[in-house]
C-alpha positions in Angstrom: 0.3 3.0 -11.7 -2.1 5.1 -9.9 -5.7 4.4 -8.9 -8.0 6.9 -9.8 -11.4 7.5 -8.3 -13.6 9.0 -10.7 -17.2 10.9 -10.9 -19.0 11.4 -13.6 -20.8 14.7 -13.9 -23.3 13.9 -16.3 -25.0 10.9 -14.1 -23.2 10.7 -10.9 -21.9 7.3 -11.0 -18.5 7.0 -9.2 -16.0 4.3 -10.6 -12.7 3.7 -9.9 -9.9 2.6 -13.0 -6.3 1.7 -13.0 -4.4 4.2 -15.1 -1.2 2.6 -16.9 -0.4 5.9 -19.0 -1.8 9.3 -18.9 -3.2 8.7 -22.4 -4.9 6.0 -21.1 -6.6 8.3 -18.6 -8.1 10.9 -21.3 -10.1 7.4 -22.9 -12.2 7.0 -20.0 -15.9 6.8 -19.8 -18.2 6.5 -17.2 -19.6 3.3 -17.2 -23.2 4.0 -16.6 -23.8 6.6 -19.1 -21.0 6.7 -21.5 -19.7 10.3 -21.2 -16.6 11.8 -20.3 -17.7 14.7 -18.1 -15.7 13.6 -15.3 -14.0 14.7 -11.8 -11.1 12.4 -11.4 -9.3 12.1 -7.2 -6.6 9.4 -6.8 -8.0 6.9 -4.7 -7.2 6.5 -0.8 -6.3 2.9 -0.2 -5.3 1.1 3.0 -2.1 -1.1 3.7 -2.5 -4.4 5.7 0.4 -6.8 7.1 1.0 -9.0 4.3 1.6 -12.2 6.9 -1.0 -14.2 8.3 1.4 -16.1 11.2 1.6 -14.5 14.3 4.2 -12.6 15.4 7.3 -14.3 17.2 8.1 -12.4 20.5 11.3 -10.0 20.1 14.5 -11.8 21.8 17.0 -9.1 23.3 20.9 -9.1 23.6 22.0 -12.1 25.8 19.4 -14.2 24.4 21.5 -16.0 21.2 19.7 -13.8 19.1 22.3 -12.8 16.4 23.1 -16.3 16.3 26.7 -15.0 16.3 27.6 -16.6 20.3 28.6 -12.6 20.7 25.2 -11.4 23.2 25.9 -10.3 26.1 29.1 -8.7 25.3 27.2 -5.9 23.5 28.8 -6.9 19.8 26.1 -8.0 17.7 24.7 -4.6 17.4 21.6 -5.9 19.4 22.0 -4.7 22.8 19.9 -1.7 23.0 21.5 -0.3 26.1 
């Protein structure tokens, strides 16, 4: 479902609205003045971790890390080498 960033031509208000279906999309009216004179963009959003804990420092090959007891012999597809 994309965002759409809209202007309206009429008054100049700029509004954003969630678009389910592109039927939905021909209803809708700027919400200042009521028309439907408008210039629609999709909307630029930005992406954040989703995880507030703090990262765990990366353990290599050798380290026990694949909890197979296989590091060091290059097995658990871990050794970067």
């Amino acid at each position: 479902m994309p965002i759409f960033e809209y202007s309206c031509d009429d008054c100049g208000t700029k509004f954003e609205k969630l678009v389910r279906r592109s039927a939905d999309a021909d209803a809708v009216r700027c919400p200042g003045c009521g028309q439907d004179h408008l210039t629609t963009e999709y909307s630029t959003f930005a992406a954040r971790a989703g995880s507030s804990k703090s990262a765990e420092p990366a353990t290599g090959c050798g380290a026990a890390a694949c909890g197979q007891g296989m590091c060091g012999g290059g097995m658990c597809g871990m050794n970067m080498n």
